[in-house]
C-alpha positions as CSV (number, residue, x, y, z in Angstrom):
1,X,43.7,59.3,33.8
2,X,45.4,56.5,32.1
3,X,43.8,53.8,30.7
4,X,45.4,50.3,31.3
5,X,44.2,47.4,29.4
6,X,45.2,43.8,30.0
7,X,45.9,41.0,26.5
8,X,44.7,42.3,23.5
9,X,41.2,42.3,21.6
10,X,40.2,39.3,19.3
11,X,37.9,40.3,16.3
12,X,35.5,37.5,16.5
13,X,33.5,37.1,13.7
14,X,31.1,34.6,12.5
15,X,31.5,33.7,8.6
16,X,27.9,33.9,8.0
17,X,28.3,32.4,4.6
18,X,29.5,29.1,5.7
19,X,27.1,29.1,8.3
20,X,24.3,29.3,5.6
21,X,26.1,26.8,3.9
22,X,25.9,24.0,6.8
23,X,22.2,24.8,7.6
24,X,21.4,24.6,3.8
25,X,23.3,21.3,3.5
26,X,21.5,20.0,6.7
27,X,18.3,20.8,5.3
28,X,18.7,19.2,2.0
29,X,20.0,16.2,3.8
30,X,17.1,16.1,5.8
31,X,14.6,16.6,3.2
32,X,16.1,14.0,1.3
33,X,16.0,11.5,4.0
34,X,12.1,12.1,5.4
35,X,11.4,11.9,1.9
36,X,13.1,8.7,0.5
37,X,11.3,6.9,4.1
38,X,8.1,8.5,3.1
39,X,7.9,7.1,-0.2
40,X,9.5,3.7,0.8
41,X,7.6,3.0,4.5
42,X,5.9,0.0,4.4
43,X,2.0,1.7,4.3
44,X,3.3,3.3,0.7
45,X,4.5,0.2,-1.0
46,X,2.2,-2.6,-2.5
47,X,1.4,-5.8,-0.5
48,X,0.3,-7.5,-2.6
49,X,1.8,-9.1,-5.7
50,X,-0.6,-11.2,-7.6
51,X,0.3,-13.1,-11.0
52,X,-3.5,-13.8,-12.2
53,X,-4.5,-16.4,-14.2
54,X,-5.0,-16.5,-18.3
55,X,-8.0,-16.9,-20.3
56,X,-9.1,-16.1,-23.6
57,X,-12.7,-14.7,-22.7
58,X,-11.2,-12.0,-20.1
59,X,-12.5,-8.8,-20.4
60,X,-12.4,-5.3,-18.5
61,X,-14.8,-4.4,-16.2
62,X,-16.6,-1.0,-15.9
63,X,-17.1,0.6,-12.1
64,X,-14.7,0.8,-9.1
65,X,-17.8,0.0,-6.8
66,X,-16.0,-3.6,-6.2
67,X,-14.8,-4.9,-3.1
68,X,-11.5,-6.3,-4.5
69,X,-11.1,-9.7,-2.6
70,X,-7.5,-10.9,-3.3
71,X,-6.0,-14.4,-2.6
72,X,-1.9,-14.8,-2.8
73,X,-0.3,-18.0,-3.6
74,X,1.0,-18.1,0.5
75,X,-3.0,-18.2,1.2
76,X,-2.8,-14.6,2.7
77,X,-6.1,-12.7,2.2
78,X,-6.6,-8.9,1.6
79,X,-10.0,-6.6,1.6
80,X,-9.5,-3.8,-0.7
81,X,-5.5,-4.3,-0.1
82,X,-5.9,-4.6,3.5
83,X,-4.4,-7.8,4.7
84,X,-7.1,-9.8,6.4
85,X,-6.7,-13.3,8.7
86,X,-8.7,-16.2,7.4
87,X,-10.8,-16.5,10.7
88,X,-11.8,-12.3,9.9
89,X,-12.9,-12.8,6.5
90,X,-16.2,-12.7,6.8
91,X,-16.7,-10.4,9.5
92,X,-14.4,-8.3,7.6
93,X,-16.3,-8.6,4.5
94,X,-19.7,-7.6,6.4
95,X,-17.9,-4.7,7.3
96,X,-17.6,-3.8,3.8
97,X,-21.1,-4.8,2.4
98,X,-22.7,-3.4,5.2
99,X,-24.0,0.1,3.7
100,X,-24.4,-1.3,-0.2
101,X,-27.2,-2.7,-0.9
102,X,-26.1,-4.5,-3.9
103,X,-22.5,-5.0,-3.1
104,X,-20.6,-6.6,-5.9
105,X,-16.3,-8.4,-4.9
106,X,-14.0,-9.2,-7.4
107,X,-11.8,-12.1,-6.6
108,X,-8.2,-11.6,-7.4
109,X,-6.8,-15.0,-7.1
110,X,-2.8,-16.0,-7.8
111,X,-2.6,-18.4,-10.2
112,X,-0.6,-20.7,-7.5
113,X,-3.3,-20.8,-4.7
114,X,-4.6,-23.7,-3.6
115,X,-7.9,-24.0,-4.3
116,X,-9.2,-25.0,-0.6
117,X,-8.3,-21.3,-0.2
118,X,-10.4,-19.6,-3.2
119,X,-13.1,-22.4,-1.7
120,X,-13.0,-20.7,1.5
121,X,-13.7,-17.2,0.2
122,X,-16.0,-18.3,-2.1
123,X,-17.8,-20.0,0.9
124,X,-17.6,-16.6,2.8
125,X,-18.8,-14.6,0.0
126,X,-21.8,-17.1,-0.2
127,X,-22.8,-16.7,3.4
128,X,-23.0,-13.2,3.1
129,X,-25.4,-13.6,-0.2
130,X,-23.7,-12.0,-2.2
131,X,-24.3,-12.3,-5.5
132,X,-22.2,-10.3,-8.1
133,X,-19.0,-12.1,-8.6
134,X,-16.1,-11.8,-10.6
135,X,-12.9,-13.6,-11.0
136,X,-10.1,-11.3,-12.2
137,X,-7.6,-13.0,-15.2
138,X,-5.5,-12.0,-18.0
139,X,-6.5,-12.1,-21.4
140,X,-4.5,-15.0,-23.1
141,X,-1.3,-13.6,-24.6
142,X,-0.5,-10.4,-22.3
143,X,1.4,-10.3,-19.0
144,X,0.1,-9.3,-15.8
């Protein structure tokens, strides 16, 4: 019996090395990538910058029980970093104090606010009777 066989047979092989070398390249690529957005997405990166005032009696103060309370010079308020609308202020405040008995805010104020807005927070702080304040600065002679 004869065998009759039409064209000829292609050896098709796969380079398996440069394969590996695409899938490597897209997975550094892609590491790279997720990882630059991570680190740079807008959750990850300060929202705050404040440039506090000087004073020559500033000192440190012991504890991270503090509500940080923090005025920038637009007027924008923040809770612990967490950027709050005038009209919330004090019901986001309560939040906070709600499960400490003696709840204790430091006020990080820009040296540029106006002072109708420190007046305001001060005013909220009040009405929830709170009574441990203090007003963050920088001791005369060193940069913020």
């Amino acid at each position: 019996m004869i065998n009759i066989r039409g064209g000829k047979d292609y050896l098709i092989a796969l380079e398996s090395v440069a394969m590996t070398d695409i899938v490597m390249n897209m997975f550094i690529f892609f590491f790279i990538s997720f990882s630059i957005l991570y680190t740079f997405s807008p959750d990850k990166v300060s929202k705050l910058e404040i440039n506090l005032p000087k004073a020559e009696s500033a000192v440190r103060l012991e504890g991270s029980e503090k509500i940080i309370v923090s005025i920038s010079k637009s007027g924008a308020y923040f809770i612990n970093d967490d950027k709050v609308a005038p009209k919330d202020l004090k019901s986001a405040l309560r939040l906070k104090t709600k499960d400490r008995a003696q709840a204790s805010v430091l006020l990080k104020v820009d040296s540029l606010t106006r002072f109708s807005d420190v007046t305001r927070a001060l005013d909220v702080i009040n009405e929830l009777n709170i009574r441990q304040v203090s007003v963050a600065t920088v001791k005369q002679g060193n940069s913020n």
